[in-house]
DSSP file (Angstrom, degrees, kcal/mol; ACC not computed):
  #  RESIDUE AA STRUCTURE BP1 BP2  ACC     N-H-->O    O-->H-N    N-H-->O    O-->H-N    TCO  KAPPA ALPHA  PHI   PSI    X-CA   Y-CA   Z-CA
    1    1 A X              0   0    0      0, 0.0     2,-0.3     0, 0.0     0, 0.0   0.000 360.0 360.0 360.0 114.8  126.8   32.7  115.3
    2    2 A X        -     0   0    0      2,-0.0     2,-0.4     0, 0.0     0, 0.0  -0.619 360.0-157.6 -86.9 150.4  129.1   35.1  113.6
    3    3 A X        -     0   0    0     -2,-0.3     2,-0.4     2,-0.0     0, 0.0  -0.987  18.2-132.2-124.2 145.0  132.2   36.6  115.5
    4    4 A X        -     0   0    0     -2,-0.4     2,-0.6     1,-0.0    -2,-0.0  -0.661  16.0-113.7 -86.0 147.0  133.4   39.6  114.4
    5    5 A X        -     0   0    0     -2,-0.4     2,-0.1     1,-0.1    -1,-0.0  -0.306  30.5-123.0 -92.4 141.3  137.1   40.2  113.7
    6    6 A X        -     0   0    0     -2,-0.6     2,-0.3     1,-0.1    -1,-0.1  -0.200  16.7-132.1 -69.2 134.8  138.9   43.0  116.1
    7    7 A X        -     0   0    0     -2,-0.1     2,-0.2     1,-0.0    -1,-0.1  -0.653  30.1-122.2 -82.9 132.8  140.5   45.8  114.3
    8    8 A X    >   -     0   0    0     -2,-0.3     3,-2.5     1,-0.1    -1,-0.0  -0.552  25.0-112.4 -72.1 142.8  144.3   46.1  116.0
    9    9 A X  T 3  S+     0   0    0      1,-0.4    -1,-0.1    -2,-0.2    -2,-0.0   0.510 109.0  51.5  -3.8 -40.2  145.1   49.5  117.5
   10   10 A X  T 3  S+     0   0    0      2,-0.1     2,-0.5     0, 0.0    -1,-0.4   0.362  76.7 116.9-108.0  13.5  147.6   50.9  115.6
   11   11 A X  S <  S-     0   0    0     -3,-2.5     2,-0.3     1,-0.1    -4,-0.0  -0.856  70.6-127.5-106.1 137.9  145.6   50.4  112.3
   12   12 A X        -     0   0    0     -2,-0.5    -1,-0.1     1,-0.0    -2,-0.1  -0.285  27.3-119.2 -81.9 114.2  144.9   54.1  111.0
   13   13 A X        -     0   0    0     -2,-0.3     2,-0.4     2,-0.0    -1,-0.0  -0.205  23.0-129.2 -30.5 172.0  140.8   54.4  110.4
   14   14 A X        -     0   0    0      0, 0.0     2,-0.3     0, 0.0     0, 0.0  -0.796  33.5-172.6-126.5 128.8  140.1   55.2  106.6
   15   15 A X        -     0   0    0     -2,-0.4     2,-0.2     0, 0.0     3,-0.0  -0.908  29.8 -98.6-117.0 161.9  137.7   58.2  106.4
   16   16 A X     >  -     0   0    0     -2,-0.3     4,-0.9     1,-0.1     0, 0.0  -0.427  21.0-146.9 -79.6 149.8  135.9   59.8  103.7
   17   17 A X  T  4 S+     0   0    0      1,-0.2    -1,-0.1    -2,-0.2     4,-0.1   0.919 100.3  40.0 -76.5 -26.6  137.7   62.8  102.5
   18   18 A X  T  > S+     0   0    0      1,-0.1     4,-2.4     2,-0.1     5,-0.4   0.207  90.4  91.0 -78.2  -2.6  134.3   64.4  101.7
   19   19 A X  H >>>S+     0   0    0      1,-0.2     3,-4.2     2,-0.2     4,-2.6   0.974  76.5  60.7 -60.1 -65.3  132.5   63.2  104.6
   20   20 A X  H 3X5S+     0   0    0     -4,-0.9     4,-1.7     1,-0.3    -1,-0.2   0.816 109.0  44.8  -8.4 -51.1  133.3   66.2  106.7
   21   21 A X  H 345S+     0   0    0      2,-0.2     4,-0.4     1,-0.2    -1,-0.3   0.582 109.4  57.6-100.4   1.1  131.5   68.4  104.3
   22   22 A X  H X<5S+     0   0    0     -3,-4.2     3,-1.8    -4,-2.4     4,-0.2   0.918 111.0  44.2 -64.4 -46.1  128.4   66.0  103.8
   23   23 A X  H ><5S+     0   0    0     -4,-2.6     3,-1.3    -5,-0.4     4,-0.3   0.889 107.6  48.3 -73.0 -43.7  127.9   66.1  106.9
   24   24 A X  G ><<S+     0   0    0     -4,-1.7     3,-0.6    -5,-0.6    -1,-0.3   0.667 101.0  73.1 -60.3 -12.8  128.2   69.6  107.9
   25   25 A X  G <  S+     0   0    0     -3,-1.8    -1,-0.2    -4,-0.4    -2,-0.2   0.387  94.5  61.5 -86.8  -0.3  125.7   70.4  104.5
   26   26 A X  G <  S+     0   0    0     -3,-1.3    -1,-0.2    -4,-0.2    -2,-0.1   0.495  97.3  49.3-108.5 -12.9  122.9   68.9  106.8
   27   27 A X  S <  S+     0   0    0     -3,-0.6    -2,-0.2    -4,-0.3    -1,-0.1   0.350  87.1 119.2-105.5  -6.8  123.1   71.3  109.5
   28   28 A X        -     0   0    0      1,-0.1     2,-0.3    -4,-0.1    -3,-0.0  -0.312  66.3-116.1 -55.5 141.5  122.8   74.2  107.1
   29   29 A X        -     0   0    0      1,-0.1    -1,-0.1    -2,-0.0    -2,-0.1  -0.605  28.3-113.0 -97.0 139.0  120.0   76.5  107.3
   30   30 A X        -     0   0    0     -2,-0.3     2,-0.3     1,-0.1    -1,-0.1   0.041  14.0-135.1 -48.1 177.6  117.5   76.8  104.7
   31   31 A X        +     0   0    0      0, 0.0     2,-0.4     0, 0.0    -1,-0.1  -0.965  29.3 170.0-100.6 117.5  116.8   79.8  102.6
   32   32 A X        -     0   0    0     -2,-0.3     5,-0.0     1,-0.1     2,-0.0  -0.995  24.9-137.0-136.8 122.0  113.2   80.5  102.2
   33   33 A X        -     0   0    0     -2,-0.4    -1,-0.1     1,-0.1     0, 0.0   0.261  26.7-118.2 -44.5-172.7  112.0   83.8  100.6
   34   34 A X  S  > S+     0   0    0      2,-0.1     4,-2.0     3,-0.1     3,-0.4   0.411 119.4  47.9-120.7 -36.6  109.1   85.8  102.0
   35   35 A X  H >> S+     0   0    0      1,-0.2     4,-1.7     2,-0.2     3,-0.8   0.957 110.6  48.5 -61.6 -70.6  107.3   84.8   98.2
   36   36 A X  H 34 S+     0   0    0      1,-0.3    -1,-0.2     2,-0.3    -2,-0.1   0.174 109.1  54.5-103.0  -3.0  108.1   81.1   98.2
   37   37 A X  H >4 S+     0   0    0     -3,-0.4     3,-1.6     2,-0.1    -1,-0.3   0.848 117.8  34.7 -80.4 -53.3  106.7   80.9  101.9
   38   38 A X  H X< S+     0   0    0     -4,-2.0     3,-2.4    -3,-0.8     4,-0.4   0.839 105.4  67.4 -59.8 -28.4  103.2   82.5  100.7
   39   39 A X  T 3< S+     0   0    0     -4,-1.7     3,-0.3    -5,-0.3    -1,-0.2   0.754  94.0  61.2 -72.8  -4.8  103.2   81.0   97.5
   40   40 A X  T <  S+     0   0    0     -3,-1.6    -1,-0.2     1,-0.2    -2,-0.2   0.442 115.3  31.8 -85.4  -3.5  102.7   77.5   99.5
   41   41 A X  S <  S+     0   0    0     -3,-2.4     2,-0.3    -4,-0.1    -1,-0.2  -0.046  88.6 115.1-142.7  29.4   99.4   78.6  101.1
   42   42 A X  S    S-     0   0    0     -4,-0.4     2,-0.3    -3,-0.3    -3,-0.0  -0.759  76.1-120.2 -72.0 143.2   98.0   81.0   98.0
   43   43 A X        -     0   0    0     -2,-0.3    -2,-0.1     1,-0.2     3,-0.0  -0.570  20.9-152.5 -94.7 155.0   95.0   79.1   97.0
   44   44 A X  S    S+     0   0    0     -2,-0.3     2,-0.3     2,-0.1    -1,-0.2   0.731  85.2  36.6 -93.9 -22.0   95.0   77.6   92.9
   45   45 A X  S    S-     0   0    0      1,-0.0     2,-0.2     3,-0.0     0, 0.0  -0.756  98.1-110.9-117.7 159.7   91.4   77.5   92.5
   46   46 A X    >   -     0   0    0     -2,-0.3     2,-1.0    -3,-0.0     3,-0.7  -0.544  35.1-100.0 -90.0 168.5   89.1   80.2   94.0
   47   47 A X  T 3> S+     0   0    0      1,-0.2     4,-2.4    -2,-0.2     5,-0.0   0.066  83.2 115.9 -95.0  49.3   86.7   79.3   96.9
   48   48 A X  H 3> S+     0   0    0     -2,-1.0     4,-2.6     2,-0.2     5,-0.4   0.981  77.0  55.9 -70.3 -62.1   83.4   78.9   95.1
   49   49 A X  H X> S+     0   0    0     -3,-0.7     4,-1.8     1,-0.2     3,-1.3   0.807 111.7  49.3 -19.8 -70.0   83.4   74.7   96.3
   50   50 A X  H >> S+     0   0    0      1,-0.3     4,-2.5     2,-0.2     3,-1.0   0.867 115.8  39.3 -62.5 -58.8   83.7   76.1   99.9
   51   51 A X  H 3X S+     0   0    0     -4,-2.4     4,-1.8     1,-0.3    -1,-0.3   0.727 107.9  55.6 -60.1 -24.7   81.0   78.6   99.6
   52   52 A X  H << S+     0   0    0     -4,-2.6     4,-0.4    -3,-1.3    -1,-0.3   0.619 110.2  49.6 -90.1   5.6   78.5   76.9   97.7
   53   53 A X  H <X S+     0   0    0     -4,-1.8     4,-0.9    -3,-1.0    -2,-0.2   0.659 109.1  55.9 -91.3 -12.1   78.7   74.1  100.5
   54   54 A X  H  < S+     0   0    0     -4,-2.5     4,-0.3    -5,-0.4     5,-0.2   0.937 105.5  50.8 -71.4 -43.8   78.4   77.1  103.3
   55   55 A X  T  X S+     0   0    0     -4,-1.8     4,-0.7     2,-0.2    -1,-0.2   0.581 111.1  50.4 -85.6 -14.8   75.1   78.3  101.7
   56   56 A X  H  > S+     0   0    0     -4,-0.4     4,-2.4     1,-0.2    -1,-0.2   0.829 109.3  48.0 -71.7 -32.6   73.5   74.7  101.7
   57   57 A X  H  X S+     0   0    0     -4,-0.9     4,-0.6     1,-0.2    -2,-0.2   0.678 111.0  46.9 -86.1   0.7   74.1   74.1  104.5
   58   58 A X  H >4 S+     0   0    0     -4,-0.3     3,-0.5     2,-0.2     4,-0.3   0.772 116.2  52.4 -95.1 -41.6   72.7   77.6  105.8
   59   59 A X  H >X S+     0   0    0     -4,-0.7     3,-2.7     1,-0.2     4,-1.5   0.965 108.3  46.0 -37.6 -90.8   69.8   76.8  103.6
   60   60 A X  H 3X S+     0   0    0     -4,-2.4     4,-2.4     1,-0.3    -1,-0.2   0.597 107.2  54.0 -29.9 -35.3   69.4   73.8  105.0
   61   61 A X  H << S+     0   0    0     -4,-0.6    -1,-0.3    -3,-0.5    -2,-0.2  -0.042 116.6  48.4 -98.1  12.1   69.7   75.1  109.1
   62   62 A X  H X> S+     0   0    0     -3,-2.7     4,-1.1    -4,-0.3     3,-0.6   0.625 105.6  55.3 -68.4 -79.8   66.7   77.7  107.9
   63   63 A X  H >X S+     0   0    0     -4,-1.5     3,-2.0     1,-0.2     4,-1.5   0.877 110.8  42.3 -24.9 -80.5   64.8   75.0  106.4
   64   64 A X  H >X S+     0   0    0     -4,-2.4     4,-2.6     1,-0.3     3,-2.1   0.863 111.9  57.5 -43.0 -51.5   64.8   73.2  109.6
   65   65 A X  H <4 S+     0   0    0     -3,-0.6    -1,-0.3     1,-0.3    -2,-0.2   0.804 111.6  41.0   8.0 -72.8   64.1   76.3  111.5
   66   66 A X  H << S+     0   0    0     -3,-2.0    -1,-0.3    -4,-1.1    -2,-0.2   0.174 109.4  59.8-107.9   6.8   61.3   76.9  109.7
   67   67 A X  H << S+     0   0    0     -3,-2.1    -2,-0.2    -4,-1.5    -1,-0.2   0.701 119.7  27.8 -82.3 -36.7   60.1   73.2  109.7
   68   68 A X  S  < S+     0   0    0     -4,-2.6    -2,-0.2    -5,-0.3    -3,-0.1  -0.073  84.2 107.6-130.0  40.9   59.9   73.1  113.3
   69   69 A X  S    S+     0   0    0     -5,-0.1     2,-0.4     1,-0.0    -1,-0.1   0.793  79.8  46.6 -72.0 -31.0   59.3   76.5  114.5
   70   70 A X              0   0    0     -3,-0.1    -1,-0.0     1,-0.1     0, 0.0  -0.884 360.0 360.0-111.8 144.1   55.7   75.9  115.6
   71   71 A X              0   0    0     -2,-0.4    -1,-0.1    -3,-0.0    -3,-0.0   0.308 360.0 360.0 -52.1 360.0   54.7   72.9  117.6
């Protein structure tokens, strides 16, 4: 069991002299451009993947269509 020992009354705290301003740098509000917001959802590749998996699968939801159109 450890006991800790009580700091007396009259002994003056030590703070950091820089603390103040750490701490206030944390509440600051970003800066974000109107560029550096889009440039995080501008795409790097073009959407050819995306499309050629939209046109199998519409291929595919024909096919079936036209597999079980007639009884």
């Amino acid at each position: 069991m450890k006991f800790e020992k009580k700091r007396a009354e009259n002994t003056p705290v030590q703070t950091n002299p820089g603390g103040d301003e750490r701490i206030s740098s944390l509440f600051q509000p970003d800066v974000l451009l109107a560029e550096q917001y889009i440039e995080n959802f501008r795409r790097k590749t073009p959407l050819e993947p995306e499309k050629a998996l939209l046109l199998a699968v519409l291929e595919d939801g024909v096919r079936c269509f036209q597999d079980n159109i007639l009884p």
